[in-house]
NURO-865715 format. One record per residue: residue in one letter; x, y negated, z of N, C-alpha, C, O, CB in turn. Coordinates in steps of 0.02 Angstrom, whole numbers, padded with zeros to 5 digits, always signed. Glycine has a CB too. Example, Ala and Ser with C-alpha at 12.3 -4.5 7.8 and 13.67 -1.06 7.14 Angstrom:
BEGIN
A+00660+00284+00390+00615+00225+00390+00660+00165+00390+00712+00166+00423+00565+00224+00452 S+00642+00112+00354+00684+00053+00357+00645-00002+00394+00670-00057+00402+00704+00030+00286 
REM end
This chain:
BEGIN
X+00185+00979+03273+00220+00925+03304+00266+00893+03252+00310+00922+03221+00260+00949+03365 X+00250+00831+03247+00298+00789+03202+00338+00756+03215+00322+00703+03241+00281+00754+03171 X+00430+00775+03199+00466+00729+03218+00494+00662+03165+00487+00654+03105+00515+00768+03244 X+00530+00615+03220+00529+00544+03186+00574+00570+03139+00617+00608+03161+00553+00472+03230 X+00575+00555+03071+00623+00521+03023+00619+00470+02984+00568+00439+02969+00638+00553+02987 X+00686+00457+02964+00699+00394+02897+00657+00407+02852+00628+00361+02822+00772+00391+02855 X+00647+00464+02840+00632+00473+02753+00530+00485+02764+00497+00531+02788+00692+00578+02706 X+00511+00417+02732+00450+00415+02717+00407+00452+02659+00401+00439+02599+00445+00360+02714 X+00382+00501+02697+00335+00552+02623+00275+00510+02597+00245+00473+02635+00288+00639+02654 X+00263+00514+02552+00170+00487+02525+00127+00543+02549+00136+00604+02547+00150+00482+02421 X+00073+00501+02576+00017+00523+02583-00024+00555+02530-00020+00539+02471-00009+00480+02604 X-00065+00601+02553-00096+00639+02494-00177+00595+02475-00215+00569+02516-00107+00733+02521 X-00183+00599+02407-00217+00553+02370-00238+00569+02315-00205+00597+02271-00188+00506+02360 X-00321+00546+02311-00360+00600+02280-00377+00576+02215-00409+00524+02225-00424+00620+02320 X-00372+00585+02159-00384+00556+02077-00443+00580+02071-00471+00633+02087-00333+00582+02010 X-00457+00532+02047-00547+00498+02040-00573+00490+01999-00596+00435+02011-00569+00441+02055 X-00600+00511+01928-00630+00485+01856-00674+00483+01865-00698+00508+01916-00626+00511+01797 X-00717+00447+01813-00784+00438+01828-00783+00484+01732-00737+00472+01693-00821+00333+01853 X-00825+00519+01720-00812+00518+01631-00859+00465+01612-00908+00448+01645-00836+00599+01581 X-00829+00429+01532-00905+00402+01488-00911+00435+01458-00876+00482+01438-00919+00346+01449 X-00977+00412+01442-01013+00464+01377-01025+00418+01315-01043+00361+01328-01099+00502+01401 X-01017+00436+01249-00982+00395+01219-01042+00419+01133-01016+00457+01093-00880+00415+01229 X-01090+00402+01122-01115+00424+01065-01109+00383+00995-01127+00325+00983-01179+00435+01080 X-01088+00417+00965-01067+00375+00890-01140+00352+00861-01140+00295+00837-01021+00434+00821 X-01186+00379+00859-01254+00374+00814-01285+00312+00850-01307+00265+00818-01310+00450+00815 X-01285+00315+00914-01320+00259+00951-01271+00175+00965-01290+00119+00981-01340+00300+01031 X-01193+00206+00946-01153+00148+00930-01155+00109+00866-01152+00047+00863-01095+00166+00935 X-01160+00158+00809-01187+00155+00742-01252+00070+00750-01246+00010+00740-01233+00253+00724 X-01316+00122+00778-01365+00099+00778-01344+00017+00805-01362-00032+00772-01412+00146+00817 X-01314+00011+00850-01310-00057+00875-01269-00099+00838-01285-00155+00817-01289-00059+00939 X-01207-00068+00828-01173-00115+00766-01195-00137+00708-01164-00180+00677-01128-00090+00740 X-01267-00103+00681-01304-00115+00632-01356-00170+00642-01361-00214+00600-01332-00057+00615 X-01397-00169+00700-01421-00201+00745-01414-00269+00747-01454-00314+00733-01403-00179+00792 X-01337-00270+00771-01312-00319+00799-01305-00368+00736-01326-00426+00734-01249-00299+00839 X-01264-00327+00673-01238-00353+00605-01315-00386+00572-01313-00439+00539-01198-00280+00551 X-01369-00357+00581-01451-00365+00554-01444-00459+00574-01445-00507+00535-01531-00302+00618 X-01437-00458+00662-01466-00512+00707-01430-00561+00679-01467-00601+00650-01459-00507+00787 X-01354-00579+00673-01303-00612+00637-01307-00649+00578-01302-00710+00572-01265-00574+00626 X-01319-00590+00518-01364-00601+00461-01425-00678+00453-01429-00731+00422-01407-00529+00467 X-01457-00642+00496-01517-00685+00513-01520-00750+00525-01548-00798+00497-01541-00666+00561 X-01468-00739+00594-01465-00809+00624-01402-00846+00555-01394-00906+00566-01428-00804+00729 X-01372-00829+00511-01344-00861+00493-01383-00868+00430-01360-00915+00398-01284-00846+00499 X-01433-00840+00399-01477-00854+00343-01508-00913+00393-01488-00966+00368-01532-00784+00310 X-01543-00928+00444-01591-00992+00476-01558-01042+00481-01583-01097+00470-01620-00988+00543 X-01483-01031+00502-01438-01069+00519-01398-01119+00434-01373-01176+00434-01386-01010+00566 X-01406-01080+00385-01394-01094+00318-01321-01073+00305-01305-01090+00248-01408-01168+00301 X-01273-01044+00335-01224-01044+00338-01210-00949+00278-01248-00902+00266-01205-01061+00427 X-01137-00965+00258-01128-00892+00230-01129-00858+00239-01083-00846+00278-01102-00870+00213 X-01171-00797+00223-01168-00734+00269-01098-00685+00274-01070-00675+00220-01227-00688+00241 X-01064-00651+00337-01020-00629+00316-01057-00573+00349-01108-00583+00381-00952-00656+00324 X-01023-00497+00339-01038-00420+00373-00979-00402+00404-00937-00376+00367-01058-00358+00319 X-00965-00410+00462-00920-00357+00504-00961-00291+00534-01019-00277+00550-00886-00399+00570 X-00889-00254+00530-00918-00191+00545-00873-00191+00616-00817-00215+00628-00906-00124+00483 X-00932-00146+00665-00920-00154+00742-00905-00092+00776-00886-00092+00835-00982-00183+00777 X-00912-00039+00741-00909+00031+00772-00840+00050+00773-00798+00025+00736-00952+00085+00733 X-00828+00096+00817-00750+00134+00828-00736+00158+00751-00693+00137+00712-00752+00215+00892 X-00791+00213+00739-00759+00264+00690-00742+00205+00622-00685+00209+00601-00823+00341+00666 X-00788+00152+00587-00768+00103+00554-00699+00069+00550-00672+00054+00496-00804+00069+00570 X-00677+00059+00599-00607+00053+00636-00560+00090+00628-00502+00071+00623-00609+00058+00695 X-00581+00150+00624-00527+00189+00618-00513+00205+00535-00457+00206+00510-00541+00254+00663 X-00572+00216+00502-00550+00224+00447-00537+00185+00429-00484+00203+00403-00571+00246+00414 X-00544+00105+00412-00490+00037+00386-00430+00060+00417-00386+00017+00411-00509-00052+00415 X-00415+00099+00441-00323+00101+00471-00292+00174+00443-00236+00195+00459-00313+00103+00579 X-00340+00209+00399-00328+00269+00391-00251+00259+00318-00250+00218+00272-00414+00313+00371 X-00210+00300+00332-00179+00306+00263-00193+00314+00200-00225+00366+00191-00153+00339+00262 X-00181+00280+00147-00212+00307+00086-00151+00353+00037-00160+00353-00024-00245+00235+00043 X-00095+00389+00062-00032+00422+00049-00061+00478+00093-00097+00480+00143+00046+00381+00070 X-00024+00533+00047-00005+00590+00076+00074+00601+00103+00101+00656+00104-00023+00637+00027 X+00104+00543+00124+00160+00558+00141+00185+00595+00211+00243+00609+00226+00183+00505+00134 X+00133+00607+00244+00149+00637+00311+00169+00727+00275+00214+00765+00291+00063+00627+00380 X+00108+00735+00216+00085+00800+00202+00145+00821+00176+00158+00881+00183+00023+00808+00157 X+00185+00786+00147+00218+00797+00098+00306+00802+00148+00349+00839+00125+00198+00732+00034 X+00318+00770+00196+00351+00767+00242+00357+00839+00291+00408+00869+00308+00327+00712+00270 X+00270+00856+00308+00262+00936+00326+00305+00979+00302+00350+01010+00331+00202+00966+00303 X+00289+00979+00249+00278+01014+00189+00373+01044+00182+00398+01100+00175+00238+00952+00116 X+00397+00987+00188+00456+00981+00164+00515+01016+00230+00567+01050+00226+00464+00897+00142 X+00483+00992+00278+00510+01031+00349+00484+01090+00370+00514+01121+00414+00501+00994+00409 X+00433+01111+00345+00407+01191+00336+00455+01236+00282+00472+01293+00298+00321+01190+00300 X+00478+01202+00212+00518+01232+00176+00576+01218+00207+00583+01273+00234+00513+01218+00111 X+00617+01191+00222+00698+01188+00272+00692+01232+00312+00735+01277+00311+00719+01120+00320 X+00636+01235+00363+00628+01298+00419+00627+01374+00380+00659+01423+00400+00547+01289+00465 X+00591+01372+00332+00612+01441+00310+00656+01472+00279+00666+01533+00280+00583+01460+00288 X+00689+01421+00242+00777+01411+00224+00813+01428+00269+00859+01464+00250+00806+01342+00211 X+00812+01419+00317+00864+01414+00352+00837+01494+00405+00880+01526+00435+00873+01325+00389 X+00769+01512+00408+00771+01573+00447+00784+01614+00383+00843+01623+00399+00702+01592+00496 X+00778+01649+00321+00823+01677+00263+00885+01664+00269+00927+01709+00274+00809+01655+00200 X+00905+01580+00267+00992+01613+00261+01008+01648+00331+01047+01696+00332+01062+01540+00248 X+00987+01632+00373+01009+01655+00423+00984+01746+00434+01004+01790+00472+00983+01601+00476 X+00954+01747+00403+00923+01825+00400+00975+01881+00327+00971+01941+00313+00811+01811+00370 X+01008+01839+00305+01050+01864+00211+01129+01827+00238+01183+01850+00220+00997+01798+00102 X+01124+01779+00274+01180+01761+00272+01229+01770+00363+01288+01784+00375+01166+01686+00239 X+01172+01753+00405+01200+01761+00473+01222+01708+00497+01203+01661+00462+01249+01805+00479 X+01253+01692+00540+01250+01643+00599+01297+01576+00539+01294+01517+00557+01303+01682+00694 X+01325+01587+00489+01359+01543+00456+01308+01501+00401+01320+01465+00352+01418+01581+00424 X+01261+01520+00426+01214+01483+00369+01207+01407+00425+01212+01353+00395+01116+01538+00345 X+01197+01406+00487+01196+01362+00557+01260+01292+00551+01262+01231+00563+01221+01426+00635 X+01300+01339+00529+01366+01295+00508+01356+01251+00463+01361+01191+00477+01421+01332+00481 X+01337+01277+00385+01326+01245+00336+01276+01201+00347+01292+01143+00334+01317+01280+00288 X+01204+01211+00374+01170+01157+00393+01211+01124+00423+01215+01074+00388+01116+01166+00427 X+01259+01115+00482+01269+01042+00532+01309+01018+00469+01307+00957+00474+01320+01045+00626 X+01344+01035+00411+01396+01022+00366+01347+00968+00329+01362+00908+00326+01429+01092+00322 X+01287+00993+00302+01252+00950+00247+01220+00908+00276+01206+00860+00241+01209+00980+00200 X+01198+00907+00334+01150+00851+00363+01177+00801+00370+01136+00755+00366+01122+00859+00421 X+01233+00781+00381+01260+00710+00383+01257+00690+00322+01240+00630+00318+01330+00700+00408 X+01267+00721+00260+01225+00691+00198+01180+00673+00184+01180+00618+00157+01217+00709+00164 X+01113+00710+00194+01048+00706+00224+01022+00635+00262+00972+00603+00247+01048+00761+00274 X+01074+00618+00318+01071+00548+00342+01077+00497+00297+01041+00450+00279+01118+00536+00385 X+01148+00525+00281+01195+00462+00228+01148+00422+00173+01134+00362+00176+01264+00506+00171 X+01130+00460+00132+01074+00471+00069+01006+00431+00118+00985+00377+00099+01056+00580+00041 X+00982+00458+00170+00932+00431+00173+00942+00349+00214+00899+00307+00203+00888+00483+00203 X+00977+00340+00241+01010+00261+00253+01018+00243+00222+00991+00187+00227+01056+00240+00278 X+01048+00248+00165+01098+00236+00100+01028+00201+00058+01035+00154+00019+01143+00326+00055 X+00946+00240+00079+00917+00208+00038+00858+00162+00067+00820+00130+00031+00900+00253-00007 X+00856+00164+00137+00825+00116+00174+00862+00054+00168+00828+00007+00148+00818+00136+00241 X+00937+00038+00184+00951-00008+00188+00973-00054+00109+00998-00110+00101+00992+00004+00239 X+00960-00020+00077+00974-00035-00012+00936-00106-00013+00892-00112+00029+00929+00036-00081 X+00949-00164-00058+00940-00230-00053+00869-00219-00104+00875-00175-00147+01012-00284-00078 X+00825-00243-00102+00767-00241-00121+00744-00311-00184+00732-00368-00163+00730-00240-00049 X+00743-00301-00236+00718-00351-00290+00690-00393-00281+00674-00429-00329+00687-00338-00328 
REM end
């Protein structure tokens, strides 16, 4: 038995996907396909040929980084983390201190060189 109130609940409601199926080799094939037909019609047509590339993974690598700066960023916060579990393992809870002490340098220095006026 349900009594009246103010307070309106949501109804229950059912999530629905459908999956795609998504094959790179047969996307491949058509972007090649497609780039062939283009070609063509623009060799009949007399016009310059240009080649775009149509596939996802193509896409992605034109956007890929050519720096290791993420690695090197890792890299660098993997060595602080283990700094800091040593001092804290040789030195004890005052090593916690000294980090909050130097990091506002850490900021300073690194603002200090983002916002630096550029040539």
């Amino acid at each position: 038995m349900k009594f009246p109130s103010f307070i309106k609940t949501s109804k229950y409601s059912r999530f629905h996907f459908e999956p795609r199926y998504y094959d790179p080799i047969k996307e491949e094939i058509q972007g090649k396909l497609k780039a062939a037909r283009e070609r063509q019609n623009q060799k009949d047509s007399g016009e310059d040929p240009t080649f775009y590339q149509s596939s996802i993974s193509a896409a992605f690598r034109k956007r890929e980084r050519k720096s290791s700066q993420t690695s090197v960023l890792q890299l660098g916060i993997a060595v602080g983390l283990f700094a800091l579990l040593l001092g804290w393992w040789f030195l004890g809870n005052d090593v916690f201190y000294i980090f909050l002490l130097l990091s506002p340098l850490y900021f300073y220095f690194r603002l200090r060189k983002r916002n630096a006026p550029r040539d």
